[in-house]
C-alpha positions in Angstrom: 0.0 0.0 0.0 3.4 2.3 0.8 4.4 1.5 -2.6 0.9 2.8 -4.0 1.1 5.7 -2.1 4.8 6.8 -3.4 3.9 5.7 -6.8 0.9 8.4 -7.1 2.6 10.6 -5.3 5.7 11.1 -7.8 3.2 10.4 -10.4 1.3 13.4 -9.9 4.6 15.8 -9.1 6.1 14.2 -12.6 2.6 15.0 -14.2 3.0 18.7 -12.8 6.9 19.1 -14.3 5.5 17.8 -17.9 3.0 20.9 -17.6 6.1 23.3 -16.9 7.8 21.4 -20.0 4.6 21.9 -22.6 4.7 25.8 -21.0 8.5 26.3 -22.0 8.1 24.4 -25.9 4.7 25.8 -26.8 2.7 28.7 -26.7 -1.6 27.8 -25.0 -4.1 27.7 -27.0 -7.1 29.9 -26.2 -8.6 27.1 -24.7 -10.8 26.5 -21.4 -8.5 26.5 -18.3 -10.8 23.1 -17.1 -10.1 21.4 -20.2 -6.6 21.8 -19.8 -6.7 20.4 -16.2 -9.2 17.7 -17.5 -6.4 16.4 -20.0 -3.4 16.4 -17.5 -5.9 14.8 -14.8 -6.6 12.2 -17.4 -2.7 11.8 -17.9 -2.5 11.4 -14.6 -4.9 9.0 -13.7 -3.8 6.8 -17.0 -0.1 6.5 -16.5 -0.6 5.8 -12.4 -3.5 3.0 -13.4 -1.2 1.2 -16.2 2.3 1.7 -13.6 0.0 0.2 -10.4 -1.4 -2.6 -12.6 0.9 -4.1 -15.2 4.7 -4.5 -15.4 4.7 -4.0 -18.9 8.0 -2.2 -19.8 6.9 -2.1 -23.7 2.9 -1.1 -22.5 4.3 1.5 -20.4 6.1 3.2 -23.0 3.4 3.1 -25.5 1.0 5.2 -23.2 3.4 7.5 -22.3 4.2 8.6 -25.3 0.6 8.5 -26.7 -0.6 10.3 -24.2 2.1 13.0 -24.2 1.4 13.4 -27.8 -2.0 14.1 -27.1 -1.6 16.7 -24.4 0.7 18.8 -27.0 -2.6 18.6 -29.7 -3.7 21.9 -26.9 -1.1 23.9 -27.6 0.0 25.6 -30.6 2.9 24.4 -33.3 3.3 21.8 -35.9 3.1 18.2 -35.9 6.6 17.6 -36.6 7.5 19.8 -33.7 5.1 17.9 -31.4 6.3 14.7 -31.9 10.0 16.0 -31.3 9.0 17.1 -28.5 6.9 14.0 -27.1 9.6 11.6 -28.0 12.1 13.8 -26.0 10.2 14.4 -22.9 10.0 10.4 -22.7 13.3 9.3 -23.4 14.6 12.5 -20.6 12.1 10.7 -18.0 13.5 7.4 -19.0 17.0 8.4 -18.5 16.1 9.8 -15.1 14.1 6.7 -14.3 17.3 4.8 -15.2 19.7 7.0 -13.5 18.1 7.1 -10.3 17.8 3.3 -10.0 20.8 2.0 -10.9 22.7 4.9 -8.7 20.9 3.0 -6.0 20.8 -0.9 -6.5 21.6 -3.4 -9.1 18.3 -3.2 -10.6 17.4 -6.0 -12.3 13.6 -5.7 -14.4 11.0 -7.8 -12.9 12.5 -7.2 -9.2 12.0 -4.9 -7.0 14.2 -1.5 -6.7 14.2 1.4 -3.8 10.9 3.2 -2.8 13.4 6.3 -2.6 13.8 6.0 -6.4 10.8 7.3 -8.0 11.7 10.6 -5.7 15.6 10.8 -6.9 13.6 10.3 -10.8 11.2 13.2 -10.1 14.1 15.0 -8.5 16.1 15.0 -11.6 13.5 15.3 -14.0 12.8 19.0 -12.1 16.5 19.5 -12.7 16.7 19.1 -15.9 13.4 21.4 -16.5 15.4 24.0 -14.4 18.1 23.8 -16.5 16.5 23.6 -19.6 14.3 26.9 -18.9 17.5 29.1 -17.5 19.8 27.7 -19.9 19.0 25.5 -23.4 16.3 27.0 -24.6 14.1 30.0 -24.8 10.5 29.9 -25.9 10.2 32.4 -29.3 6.7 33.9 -28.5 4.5 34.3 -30.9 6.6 31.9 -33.3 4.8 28.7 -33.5 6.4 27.2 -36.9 8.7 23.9 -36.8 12.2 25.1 -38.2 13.4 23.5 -41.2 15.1 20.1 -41.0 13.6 19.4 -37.4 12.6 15.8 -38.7 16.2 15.1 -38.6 16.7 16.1 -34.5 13.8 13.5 -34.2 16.2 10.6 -34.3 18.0 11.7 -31.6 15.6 11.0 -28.8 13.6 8.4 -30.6 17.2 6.5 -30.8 17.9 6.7 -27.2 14.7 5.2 -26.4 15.6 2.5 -28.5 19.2 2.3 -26.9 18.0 1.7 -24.0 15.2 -0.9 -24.7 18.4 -2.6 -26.3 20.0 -2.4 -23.1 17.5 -3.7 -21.2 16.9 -6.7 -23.4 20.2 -7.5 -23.5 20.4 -8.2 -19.6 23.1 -5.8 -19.5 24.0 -5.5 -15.7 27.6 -3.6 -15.3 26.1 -1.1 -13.0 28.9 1.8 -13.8 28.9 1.6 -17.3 25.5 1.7 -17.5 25.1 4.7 -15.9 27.9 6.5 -17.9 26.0 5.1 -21.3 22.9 6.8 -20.0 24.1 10.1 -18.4 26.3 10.5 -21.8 22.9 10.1 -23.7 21.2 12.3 -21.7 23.6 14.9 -21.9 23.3 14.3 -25.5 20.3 15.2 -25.9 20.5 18.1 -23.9 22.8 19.3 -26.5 20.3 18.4 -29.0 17.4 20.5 -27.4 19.9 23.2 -27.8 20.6 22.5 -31.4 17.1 22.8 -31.9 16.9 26.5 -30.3 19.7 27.7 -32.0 18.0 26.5 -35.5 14.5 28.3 -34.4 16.4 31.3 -33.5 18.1 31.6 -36.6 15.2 31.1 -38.9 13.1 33.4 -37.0 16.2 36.0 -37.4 16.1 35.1 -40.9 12.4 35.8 -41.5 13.1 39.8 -39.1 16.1 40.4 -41.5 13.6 39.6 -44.7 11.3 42.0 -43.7 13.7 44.3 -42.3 15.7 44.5 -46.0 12.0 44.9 -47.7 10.9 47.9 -45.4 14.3 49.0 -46.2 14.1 48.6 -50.0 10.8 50.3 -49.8 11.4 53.4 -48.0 14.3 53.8 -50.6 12.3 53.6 -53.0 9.5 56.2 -51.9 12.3 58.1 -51.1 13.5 58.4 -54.7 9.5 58.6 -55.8 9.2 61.5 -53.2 12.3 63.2 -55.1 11.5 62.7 -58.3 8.1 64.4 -57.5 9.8 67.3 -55.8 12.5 67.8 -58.9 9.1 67.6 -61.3 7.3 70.5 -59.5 10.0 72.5 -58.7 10.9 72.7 -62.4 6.5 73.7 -62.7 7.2 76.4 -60.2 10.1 77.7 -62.0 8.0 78.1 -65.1 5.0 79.5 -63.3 4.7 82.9 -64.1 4.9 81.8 -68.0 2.0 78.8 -67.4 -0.1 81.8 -65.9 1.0 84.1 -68.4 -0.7 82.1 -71.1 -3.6 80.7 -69.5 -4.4 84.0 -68.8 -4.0 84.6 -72.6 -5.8 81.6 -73.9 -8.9 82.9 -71.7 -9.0 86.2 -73.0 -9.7 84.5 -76.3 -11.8 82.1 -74.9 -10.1 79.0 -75.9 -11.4 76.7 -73.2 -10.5 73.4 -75.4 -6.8 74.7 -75.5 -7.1 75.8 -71.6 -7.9 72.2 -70.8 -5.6 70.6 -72.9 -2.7 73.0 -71.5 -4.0 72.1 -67.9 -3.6 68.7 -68.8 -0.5 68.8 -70.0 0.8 70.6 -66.8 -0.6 67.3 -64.6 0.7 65.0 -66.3 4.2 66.9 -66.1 4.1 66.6 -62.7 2.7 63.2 -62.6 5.2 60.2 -61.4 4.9 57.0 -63.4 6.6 55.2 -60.3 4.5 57.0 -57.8 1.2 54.6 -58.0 -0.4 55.0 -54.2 -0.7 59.1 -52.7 -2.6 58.4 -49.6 -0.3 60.3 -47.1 0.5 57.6 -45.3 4.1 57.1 -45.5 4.0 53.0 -44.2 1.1 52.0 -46.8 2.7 54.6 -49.6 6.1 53.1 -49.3 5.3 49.3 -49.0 2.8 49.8 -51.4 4.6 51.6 -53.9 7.3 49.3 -53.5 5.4 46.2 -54.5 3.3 47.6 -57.2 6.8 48.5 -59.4 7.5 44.8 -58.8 4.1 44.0 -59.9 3.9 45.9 -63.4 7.3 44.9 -64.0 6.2 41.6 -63.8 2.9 41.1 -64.8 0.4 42.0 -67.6 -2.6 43.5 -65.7 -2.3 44.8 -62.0 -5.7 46.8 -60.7 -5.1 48.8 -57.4 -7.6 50.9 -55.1 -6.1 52.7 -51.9 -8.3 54.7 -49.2 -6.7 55.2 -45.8 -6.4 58.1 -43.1 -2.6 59.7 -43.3 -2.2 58.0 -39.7 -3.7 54.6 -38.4 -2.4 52.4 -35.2 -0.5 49.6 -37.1 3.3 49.6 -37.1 4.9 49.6 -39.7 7.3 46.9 -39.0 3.2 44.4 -39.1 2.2 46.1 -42.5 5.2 45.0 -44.1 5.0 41.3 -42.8 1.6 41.4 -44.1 1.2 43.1 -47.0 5.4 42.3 -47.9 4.6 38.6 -47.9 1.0 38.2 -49.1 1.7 40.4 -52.3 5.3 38.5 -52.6 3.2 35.2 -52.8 0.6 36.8 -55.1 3.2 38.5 -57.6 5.0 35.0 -57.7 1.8 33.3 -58.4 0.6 35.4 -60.9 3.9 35.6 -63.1 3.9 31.7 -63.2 0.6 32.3 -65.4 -0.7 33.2 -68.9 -3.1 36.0 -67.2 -0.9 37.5 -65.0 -3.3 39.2 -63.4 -3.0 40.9 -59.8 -5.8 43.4 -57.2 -5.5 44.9 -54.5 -7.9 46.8 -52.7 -6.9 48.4 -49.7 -9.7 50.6 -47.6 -10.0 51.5 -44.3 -14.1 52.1 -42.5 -15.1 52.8 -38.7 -11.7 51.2 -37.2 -11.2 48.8 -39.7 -9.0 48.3 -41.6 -9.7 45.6 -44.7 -7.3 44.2 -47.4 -8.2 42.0 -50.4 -5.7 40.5 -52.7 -6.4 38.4 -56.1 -3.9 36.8 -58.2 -4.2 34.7 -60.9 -2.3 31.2 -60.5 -1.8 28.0 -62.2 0.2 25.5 -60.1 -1.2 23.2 -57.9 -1.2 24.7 -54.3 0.5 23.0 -51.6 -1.6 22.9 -48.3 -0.5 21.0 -45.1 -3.4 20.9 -42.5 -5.8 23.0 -44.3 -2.3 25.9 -44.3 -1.1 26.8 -46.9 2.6 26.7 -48.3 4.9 28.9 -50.0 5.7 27.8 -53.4 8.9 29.6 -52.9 12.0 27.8 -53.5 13.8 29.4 -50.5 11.2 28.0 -48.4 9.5 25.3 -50.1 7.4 23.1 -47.7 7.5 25.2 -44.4 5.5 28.7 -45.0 7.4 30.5 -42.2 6.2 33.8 -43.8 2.5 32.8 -43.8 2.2 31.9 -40.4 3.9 35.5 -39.4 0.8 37.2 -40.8 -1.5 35.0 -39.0 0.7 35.6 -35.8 0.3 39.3 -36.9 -3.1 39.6 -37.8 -3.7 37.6 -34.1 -2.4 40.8 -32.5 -4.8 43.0 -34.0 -8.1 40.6 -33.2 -7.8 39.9 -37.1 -9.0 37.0 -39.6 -7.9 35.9 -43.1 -9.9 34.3 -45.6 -8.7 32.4 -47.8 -10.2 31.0 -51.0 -9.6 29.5 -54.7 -11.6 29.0 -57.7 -11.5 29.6 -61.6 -7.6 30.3 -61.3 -8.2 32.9 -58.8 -6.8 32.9 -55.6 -8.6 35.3 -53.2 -7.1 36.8 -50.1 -9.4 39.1 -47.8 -7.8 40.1 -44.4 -10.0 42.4 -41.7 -8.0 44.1 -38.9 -8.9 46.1 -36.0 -6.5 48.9 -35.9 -7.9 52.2 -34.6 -7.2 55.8 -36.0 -4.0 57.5 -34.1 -5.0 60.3 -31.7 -3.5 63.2 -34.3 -6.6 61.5 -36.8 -9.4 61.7 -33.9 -8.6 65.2 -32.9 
């Protein structure tokens, strides 16, 4: 009954640490704080059940790791990601379990080993969470995507789980060496959690410096818009006095046809091919203007429509993930095609703030759990730029829309983003 009692006791103090583990690798979804109790409480009552019943090393194993998968289905990331992360959380409680016990006795499976074990297990487990939350890895908030060639680091914990079924089945009984073999493994894959940070950190530098060198591009650009503009009316102004001079002529003879042909002429003097969007707001005028040379550079037909206030709550750093990467994907798209056809409609109404992009495309879309991918090379199969907007659009209570038919595929994004107070007053 002693035995019982220890048993759900560690139990529920190892079920608590796996919470602090999910916390550290994942980010919550908005879900019900009592279904989230309800899963770990099954968890809980599962694993003490199957430990308290059966002796099943192999049984054992197999609910563990199901049930750990489940548990990380409630919290945001991919699939790949969540399995990694399963697998490793197993094979570190393993390599505590096996640790602790042979420190102690010459554990031999099937016979007993010390009732102080479980607590030396649980007490190392909490270790290694201490240690991997001050120093392996750091949770990316807000950054839910699996890093490119993660399924690789899966192999690393999956084979010490195997190593260590190996060792068991073997009957291999040199007390020291085994626990070298699994302290080195363990330390192993320590090192591997930390490959795996250093690989999410760099890709989600990667993805900053993207957007960073495209806000960059456009506001050089605008800039050289903003100066051609300048050089075209300062050269009007110059030659002012001569306009008025003859308009004032041409109406003295009444030649209205030739006043509005010379007026005509004067706009489009002024006029900047290059300078496509005026809507005084510098964040939408440079991203946008930006992107549109792209676009009639590239394709055949591009249709644009622009309203918003001169100053709107957004940073500018969020329009140029979203609009940078959407229109990216849609120009791409588009030139791939016979049409090459691209809209954009861009309006603002009452606090919102609404975007609607259409492209024409002709390759087969790539979707992975009802996402969908990139089709560019540089980041074939992952859609790391994607899943920023949606991580952007989160922050501003916003929702995307996504849809494809007739060779058209159809973007429309609402955003909450309320005037600035210079716009109210």
């Amino acid at each position: 009954m002693f035995e019982i009692g220890t048993a759900l006791c560690t139990n529920l103090f190892r079920t608590y640490v796996i919470k602090r583990f999910m916390t550290i690798f994942f980010e919550k979804k908005e879900e019900r704080k009592s279904i989230e109790i309800g899963v770990y409480c099954v968890f809980f009552l599962l694993t003490s059940w199957v430990h308290v019943t059966f002796s099943s090393l192999m049984g054992n194993m197999v609910l563990n790791l199901l049930l750990l998968y489940v548990i990380t289905q409630f919290y945001k990331g991919g699939q790949k990601k969540k399995v990694f992360i399963s697998l490793f959380l197993y094979s570190l409680q393993m390599l505590c379990d096996v640790l602790s016990v042979y420190s102690l006795s010459n554990y031999v499976i099937g016979e007993g080993y010390p009732i102080i074990a479980p607590f030396v297990t649980v007490f190392l487990i909490c270790i290694c969470e201490l240690f991997i939350e001050r120093f392996v890895i750091i949770r990316k908030k807000g950054h839910t995507f699996t890093p490119p060639y993660c399924g690789i680091l899966l192999f690393i914990p999956a084979l010490s789980i195997l190593l260590l079924l190996m060792m068991f089945m073997e009957g291999f009984h040199h007390r020291l060496f085994f626990i070298g073999e699994s302290a080195g493994i363990l330390f192993m894959n320590l090192l591997m959690l930390h490959l795996y940070n250093v690989l999410l950190d760099y890709y989600v530098k990667m993805e900053e410096k993207t957007v960073f060198e495209k806000q960059a591009a456009s506001y050089a650009n605008q800039l050289q818009v903003l100066m051609k503009s300048e050089k075209e009316i300062r050269a009007l102004e110059h030659d002012m006095k001569h306009h008025l001079h003859e308009l004032l002529a041409m109406a003295n003879r009444n030649e209205n046809k030739e006043i509005e042909k010379y007026i005509h002429n004067m706009k489009m003097f002024m006029e900047n091919p290059e300078e496509y969007i005026y809507s005084g707001n510098k964040d939408v005028d440079s991203i946008l203007n930006y992107m549109l040379h792209k676009a009639k550079e590239e394709l055949k037909e591009v249709e644009f429509k622009v309203n918003v206030p001169k100053e709107m709550n957004v940073e500018s750093f969020d329009l140029n993930v979203i609009l940078g990467n959407l229109l990216d994907n849609a120009i791409l798209a588009a030139s791939n095609t016979e049409e090459k056809y691209l809209s954009l409609t861009v309006s603002y109404d009452r606090g919102m703030l609404f975007l609607h992009i259409m492209n024409s495309y002709a390759h087969k879309l790539l979707k992975k759990g009802g996402v969908y991918l990139t089709s560019k090379k540089e980041r074939k199969g992952h859609g790391i730029g994607l899943q920023n907007v949606k991580k952007i659009l989160d922050s501003y209570d916003g929702s995307m829309e996504i849809t494809e038919e007739k060779n058209r595929f159809d973007v429309k994004i609402i955003m909450y983003v309320p005037l600035s107070k210079e716009e109210l007053a």
